[in-house]
C-alpha positions as CSV (number, residue, x, y, z in Angstrom):
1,X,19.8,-107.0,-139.5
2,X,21.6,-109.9,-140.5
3,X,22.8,-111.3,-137.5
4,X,22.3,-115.2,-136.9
5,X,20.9,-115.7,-133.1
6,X,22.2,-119.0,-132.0
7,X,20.3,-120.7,-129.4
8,X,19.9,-124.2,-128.3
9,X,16.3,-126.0,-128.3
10,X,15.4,-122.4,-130.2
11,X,11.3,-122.7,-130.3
12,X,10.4,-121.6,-126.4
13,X,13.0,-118.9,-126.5
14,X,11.7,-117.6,-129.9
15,X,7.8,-117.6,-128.6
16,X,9.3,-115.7,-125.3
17,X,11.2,-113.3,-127.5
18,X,8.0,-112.6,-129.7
19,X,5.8,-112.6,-126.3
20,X,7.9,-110.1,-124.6
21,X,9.4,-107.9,-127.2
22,X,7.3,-108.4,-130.3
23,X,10.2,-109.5,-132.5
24,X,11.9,-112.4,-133.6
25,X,15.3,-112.7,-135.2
26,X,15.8,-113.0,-139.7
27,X,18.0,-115.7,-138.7
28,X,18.4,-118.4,-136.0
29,X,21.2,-121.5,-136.1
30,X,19.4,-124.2,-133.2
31,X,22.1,-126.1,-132.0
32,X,19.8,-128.6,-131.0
33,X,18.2,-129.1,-134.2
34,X,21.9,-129.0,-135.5
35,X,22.6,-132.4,-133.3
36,X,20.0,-134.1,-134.8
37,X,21.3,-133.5,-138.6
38,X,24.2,-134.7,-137.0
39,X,23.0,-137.7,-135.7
40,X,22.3,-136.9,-132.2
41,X,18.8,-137.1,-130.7
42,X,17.5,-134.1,-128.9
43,X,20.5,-133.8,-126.4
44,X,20.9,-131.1,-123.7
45,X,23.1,-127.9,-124.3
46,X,24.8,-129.6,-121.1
47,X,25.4,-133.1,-122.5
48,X,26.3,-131.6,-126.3
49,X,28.7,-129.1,-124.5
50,X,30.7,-132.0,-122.4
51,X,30.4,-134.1,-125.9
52,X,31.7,-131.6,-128.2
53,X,33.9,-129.2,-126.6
54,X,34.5,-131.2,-123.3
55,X,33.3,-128.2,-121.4
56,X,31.2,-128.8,-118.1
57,X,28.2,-126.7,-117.2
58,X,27.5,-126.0,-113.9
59,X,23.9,-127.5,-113.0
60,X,22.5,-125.0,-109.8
61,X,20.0,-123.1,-111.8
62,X,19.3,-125.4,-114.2
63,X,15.1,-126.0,-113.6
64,X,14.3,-122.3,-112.6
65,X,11.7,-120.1,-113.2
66,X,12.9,-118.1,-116.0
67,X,10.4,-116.4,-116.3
68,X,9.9,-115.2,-112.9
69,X,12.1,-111.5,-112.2
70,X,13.9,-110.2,-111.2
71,X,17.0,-112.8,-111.7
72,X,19.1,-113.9,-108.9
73,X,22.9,-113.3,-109.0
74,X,22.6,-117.0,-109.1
75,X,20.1,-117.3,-112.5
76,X,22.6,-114.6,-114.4
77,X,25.7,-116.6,-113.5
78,X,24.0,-119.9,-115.1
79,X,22.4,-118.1,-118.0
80,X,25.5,-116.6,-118.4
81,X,27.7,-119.9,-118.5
82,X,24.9,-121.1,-120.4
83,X,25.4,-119.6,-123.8
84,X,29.5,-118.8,-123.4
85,X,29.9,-121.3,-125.8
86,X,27.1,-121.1,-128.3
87,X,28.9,-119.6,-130.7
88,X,32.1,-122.0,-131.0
89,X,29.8,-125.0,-131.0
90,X,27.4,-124.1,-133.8
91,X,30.8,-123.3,-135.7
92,X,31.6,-126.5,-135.3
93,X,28.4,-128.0,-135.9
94,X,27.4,-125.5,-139.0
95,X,31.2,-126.9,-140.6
96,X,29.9,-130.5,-139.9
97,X,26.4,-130.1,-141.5
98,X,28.0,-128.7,-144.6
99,X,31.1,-131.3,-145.0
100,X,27.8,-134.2,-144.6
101,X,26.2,-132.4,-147.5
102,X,23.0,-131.8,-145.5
103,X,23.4,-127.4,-145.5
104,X,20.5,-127.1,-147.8
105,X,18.4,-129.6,-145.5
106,X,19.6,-127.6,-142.2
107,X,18.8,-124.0,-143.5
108,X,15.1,-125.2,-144.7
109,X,14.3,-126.6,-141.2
110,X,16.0,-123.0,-140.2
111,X,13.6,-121.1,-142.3
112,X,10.6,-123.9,-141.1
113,X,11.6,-122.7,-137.6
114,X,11.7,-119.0,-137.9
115,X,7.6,-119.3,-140.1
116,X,6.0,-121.7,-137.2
117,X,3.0,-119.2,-135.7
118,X,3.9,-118.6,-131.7
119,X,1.8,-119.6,-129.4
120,X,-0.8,-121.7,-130.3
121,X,1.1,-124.3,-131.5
122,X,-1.2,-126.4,-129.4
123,X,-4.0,-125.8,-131.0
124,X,-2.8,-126.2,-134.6
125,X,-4.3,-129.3,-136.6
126,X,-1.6,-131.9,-137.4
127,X,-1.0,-132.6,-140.7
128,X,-3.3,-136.2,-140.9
129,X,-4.5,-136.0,-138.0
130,X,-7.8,-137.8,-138.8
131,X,-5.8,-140.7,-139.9
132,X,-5.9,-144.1,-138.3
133,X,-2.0,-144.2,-138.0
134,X,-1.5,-140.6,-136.8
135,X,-4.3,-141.9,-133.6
136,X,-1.3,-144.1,-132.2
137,X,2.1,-142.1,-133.6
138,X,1.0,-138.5,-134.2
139,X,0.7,-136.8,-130.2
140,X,4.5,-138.5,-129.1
141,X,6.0,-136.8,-132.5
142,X,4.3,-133.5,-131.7
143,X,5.7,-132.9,-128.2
């Protein structure tokens, strides 16, 4: 369908979606990746949330094993909290990329998000990799 999944720091929960269910949403809006048209470098949902909304996330479950199952009361409480206010934040940020004039740049890097192969992003050549100036620059701007 046409629904837009909003997620923040989209690209491990997009290779756990494909893992696990074999599918992948049409459309994503990465808060994350929002901030940084914005300006901001890589921030946390946390510190984005208490910038932009002044809303605090608790921290308890923050560095668990998401993957392990099943989820504690705990885990679904966090997780819970965690995305409550996805959707008023990329409202806000979606209104901000498009009164900076950057929409067009945003929704390519959107589309660039959604085509990157799952899963073995590891082993896929960098672009110039053979290059004397990706030797010293190239691994930090992968990770």
């Amino acid at each position: 369908n046409d629904a837009t999944a909003i997620i923040h720091a989209a690209r491990q929960d997009l290779e756990v979606l494909e893992h696990s269910v074999g599918l992948a949403p049409r459309r994503v809006f990465d808060t994350q990746l929002a901030a940084g048209f914005l300006g901001l470098a890589t921030p946390s949902l946390t510190s984005l949330l208490e910038r932009e909304l002044k809303v605090r996330l608790p921290k308890a479950d923050r560095l668990t094993d998401w993957l392990k199952r099943p989820l504690t009361a705990s885990q679904l409480r966090y997780a819970a909290s965690d995305v409550a206010y996805l959707l008023e934040l990329a409202e806000r940020q979606a209104a901000e990329i498009e009164s900076t004039g950057r929409r067009e740049w945003f929704d390519v890097a959107m589309a660039d998000l959604l085509a990157e192969p799952r899963g073995a992003r590891a082993t896929r050549p960098m672009r110039g990799a053979g290059s004397r100036r990706s030797a010293t620059c190239g691994a930090p701007t992968w990770l």
